[in-house]
ROTI-977458 format. One line per 2 residues: number of its first residue (from 1); for each residue x, y, z of C-alpha. Coordinates in Angstrom, 3 decimals. Layout:
NUM) X:Y:Z; ...
***
This chain:
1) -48.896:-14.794:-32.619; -53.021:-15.047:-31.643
3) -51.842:-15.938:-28.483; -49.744:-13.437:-27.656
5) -52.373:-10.735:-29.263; -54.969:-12.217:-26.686
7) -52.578:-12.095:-24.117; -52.339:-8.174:-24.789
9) -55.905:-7.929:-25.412; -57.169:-9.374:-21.964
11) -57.978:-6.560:-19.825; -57.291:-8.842:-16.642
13) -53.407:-9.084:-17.443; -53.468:-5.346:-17.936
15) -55.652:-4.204:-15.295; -52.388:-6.331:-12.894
17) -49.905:-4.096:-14.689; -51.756:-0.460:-14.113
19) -51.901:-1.952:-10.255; -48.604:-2.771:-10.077
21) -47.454:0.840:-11.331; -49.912:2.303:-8.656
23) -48.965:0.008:-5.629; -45.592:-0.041:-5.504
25) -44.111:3.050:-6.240; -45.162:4.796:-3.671
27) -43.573:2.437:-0.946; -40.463:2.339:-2.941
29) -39.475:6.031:-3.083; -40.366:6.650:0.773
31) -37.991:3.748:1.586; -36.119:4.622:-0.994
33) -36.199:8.251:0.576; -35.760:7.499:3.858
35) -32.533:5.028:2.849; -31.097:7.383:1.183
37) -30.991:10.121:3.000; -29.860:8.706:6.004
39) -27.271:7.050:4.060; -25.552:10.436:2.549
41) -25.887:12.481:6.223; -24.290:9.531:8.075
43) -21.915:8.672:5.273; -21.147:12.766:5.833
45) -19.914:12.019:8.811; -15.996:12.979:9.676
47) -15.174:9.309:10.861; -16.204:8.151:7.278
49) -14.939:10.868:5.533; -11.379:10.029:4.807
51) -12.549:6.436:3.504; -12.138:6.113:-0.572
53) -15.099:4.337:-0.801; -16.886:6.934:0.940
55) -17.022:9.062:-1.875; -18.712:6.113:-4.077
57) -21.255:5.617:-1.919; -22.444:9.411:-1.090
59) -22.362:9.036:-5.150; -24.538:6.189:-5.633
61) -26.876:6.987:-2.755; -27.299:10.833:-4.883
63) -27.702:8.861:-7.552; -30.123:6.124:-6.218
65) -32.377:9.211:-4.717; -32.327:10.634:-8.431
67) -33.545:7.265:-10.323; -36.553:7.085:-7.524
69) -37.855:11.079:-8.545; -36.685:11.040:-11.894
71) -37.777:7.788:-13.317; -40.383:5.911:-10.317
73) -41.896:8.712:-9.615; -43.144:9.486:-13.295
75) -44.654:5.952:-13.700; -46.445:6.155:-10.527
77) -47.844:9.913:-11.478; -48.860:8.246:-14.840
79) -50.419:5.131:-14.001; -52.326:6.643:-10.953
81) -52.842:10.362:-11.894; -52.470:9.986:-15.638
83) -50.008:12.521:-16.035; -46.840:12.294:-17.698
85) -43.996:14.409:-17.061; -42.644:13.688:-20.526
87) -45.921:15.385:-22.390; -45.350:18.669:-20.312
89) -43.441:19.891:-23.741; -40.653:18.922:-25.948
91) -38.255:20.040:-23.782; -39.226:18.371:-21.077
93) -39.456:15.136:-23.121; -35.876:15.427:-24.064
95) -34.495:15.990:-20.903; -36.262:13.267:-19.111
97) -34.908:10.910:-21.659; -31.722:11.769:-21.102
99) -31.506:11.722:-17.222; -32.837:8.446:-17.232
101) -29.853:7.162:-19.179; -27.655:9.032:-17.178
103) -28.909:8.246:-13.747; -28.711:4.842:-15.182
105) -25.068:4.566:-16.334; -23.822:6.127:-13.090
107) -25.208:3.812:-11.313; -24.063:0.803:-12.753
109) -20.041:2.336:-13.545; -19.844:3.766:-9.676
111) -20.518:0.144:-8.433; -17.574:-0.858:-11.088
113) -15.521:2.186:-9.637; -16.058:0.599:-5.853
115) -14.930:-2.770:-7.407; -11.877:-1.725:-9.220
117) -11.082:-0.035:-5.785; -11.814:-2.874:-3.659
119) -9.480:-5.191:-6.260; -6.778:-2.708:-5.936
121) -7.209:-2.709:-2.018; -6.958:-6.269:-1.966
123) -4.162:-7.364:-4.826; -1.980:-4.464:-3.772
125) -2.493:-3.222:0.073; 0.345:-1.634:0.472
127) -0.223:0.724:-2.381; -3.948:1.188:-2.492
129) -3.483:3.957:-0.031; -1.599:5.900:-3.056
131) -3.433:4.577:-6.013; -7.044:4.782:-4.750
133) -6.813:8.470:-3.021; -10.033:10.556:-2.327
135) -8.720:12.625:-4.908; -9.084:9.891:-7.279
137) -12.512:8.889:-6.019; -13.987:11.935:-6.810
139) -12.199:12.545:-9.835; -13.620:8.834:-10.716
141) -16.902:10.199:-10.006; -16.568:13.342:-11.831
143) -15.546:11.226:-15.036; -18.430:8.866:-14.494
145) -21.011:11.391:-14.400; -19.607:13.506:-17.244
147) -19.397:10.618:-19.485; -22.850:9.204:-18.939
149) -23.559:13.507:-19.974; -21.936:12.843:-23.215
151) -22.786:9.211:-24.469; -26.367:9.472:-23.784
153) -26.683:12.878:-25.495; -28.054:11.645:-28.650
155) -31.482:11.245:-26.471; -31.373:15.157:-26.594
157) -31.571:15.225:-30.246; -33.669:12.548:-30.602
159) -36.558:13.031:-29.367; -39.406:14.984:-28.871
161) -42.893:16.117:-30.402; -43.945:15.468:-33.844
163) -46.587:16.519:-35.896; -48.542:14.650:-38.570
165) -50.666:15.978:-41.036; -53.262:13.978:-43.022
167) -55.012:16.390:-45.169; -56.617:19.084:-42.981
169) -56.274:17.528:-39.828; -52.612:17.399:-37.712
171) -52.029:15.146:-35.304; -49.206:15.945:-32.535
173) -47.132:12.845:-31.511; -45.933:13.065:-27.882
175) -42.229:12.469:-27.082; -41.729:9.807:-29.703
177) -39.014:9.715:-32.425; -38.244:12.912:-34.298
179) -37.750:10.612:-37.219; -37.576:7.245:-38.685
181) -34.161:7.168:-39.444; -33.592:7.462:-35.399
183) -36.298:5.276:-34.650; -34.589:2.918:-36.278
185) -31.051:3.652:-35.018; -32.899:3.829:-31.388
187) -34.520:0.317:-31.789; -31.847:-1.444:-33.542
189) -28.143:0.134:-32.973; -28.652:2.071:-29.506
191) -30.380:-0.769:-27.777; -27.188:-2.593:-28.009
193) -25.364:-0.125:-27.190; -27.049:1.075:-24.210
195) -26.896:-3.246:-23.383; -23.121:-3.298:-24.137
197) -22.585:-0.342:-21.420; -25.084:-1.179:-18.931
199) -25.461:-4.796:-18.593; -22.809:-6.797:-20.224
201) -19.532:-4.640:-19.666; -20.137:-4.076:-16.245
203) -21.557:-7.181:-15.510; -18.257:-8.865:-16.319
205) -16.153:-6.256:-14.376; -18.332:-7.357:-11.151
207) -17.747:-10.559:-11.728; -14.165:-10.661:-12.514
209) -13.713:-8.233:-10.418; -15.531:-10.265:-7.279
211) -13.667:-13.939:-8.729; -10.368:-11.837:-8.054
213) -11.135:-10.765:-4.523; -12.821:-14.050:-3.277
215) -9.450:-16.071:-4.615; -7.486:-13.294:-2.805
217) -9.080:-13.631:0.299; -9.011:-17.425:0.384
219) -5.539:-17.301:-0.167; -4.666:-14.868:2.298
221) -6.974:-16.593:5.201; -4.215:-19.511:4.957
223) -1.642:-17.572:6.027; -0.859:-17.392:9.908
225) -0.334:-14.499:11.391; 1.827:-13.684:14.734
227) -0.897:-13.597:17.425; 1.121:-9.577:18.732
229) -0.311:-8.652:15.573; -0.831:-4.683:16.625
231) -4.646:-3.325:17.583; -4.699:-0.926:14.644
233) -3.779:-3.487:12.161; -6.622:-5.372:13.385
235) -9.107:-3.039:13.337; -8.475:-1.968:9.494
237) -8.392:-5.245:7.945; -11.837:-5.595:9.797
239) -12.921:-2.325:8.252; -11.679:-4.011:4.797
241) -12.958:-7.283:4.780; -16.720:-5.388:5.717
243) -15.960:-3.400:3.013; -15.350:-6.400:0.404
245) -18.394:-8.199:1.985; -20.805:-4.999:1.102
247) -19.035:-4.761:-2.147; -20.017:-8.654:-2.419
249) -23.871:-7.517:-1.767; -23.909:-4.637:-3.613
251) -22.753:-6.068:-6.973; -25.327:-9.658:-6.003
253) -28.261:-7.564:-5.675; -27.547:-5.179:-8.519
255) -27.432:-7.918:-10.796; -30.751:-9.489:-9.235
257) -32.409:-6.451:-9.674; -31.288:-4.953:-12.981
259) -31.260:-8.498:-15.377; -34.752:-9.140:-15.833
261) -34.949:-6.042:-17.014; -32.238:-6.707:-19.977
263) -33.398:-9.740:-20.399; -37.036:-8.388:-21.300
265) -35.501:-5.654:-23.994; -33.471:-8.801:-25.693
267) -36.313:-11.021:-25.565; -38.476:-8.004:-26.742
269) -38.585:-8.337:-30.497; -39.315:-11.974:-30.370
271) -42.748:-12.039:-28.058; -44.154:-8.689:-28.439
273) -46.367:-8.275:-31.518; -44.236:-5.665:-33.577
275) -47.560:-3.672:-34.497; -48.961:-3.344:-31.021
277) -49.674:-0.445:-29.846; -46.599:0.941:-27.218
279) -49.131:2.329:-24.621; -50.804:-1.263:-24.757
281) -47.524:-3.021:-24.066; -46.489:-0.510:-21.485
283) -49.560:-1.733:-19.698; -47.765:-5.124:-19.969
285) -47.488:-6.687:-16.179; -44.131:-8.157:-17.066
287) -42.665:-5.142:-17.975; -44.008:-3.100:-14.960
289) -42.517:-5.798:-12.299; -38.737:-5.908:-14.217
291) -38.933:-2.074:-13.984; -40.128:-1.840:-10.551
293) -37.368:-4.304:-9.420; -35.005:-1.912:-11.411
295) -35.578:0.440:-9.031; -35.849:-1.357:-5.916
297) -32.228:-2.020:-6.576; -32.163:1.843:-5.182
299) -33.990:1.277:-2.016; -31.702:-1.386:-1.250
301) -28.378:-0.051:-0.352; -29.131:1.448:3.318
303) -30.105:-2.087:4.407; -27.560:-3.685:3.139
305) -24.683:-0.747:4.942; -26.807:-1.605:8.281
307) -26.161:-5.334:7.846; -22.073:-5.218:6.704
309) -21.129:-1.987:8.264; -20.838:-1.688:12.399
311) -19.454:1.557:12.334; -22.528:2.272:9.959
313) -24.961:0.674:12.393; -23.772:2.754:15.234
315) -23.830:5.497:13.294; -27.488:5.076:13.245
317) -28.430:4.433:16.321; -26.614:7.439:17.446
319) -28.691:9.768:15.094; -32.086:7.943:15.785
321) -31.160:8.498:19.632; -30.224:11.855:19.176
323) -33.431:12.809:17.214; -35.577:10.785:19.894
325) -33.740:13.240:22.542; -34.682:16.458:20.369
327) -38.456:14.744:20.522; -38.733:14.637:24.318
329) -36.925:17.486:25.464; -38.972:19.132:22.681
331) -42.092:17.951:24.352; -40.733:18.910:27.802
333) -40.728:22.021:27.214; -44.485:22.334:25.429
335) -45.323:20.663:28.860
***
């Protein structure tokens, strides 16, 4: 126990975790940004719009552009400006809480959604077509969304500003716990719960769900097909098999990103000093890099389109070209 207070009390280890929280952000959301963006104008696009999986990702990229303003950039404003979004007013401190969650959740169950699709695609081809509609994309989407509303919504209640009063002076706690009966529920029930829906459910879905498809595949690359196989044919199961591939990638680095992070709140109890000060551990360098890969996990998703997706890359080129074109004719003109 000394030498984990030590740890906590060297100024050194968190001087590295106030840097961290003011280096990295910053990069993050403009790549993020950037990413992001392009991904939902190009994903816009009418030759991507009929695609089921289309609607996922316009969802997740929304979604991924949310985490970086909602959650990174409050760190960053905290650690580097020392203003918190959260301390604004109760409100405020509610709300935040819950987006967080939300933003969270809808993450994690769209990249299910794209892997239940992607299993139905590739157990049942011929039917996918009818099962996995863009009516039932969005509607999937819809659900999603509304249900990480509702199961979070506890955060709502729970917290917010508190006063204290010892005698004749009152002290106002910041966006803490309205009470210790939810402090404790928050700490010892909801923690679990929030693990159970973001990290271990989901986590076996991907993987089941990714076991599934890889067996499929092998299976099917065993078969021989007629070599008149027809041009269209061709060109879809191309389309599907980059499809699977960024499904592959999307789940991998997901996981990479967002495990540390649960593994820190299970390993929590056991090698952070239970009286320590939270604003001291937040200052913890640990917990500022498994947060900050947390959210690089939403920066990622633009690279990974460029590197499975042709039609994607293309797609980019064209609007970089086009934009360059706009830039010179623009200066043309001035001339």
């Amino acid at each position: 126990m000394s030498d984990q207070y030590n740890y906590f009390r060297s100024p050194e280890a968190l001087r590295v975790g106030i840097l961290l929280w003011q280096i990295f952000p910053p990069i993050l959301i403009v790549f993020g940004t950037i990413g992001n963006v392009l991904s939902i104008i190009i994903l816009s696009k009418n030759k991507f719009k009929n695609s089921t999986s289309t609607v996922f990702l316009l969802g997740l990229a929304a979604v991924d552009l949310s985490m970086l303003y909602v959650g990174l950039l409050r760190q960053w404003l905290k650690y580097t400006f020392d203003f918190d979004i959260r301390h604004v007013s109760a409100l405020f401190c509610k709300v935040h809480w819950w987006l967080m969650y939300v933003m969270s959740d809808c993450t994690v169950w769209i990249l299910n959604a794209i892997t239940i699709e992607r299993l139905i695609a590739t157990m049942c081809p011929h039917k996918s077509k009818r099962i996995c509609s863009k009516k039932f994309a969005i509607c999937s989407v819809v659900a999603i969304l509304a249900t990480s509303l509702l199961i979070n919504c506890n955060l709502l209640y729970g917290f917010g500003n508190v006063e204290i009063s010892d005698g004749n002076r009152t002290t106002i706690l910041l966006c803490v716990p309205i009470n210790d009966k939810y402090a404790n529920f928050f700490g010892t029930v909801w923690t679990w719960i929030d693990l159970c829906k973001f990290s271990l459910i989901p986590f076996g879905i991907m993987a089941t769900g990714n076991i599934c498809i890889g067996f499929k595949l092998f299976l099917s690359k065993k078969k021989v097909y007629p070599t008149a196989v027809a041009g269209d044919r061709m060109v879809r199961k191309g389309i599907a098999s980059n499809m699977t591939i960024l499904l592959v990638l999307l789940n991998f680095v997901f996981i990479f990103c967002t495990l540390p992070v649960c593994v820190y709140f299970i390993g929590e109890p056991y090698w952070i000093p239970k009286d320590l000060p939270r604003e001291i551990q937040l200052q913890d360098p640990w917990w500022a890099l498994v947060n900050i890969m947390l959210y690089a996990n939403s920066t990622t998703n633009f690279i990974l389109y460029c590197l499975t997706g042709s039609r994607f890359r293309d797609e980019v080129r064209r609007v970089f070209r086009r934009r360059a074109q706009a830039v010179t004719s623009t200066a043309s003109r001035d001339m």
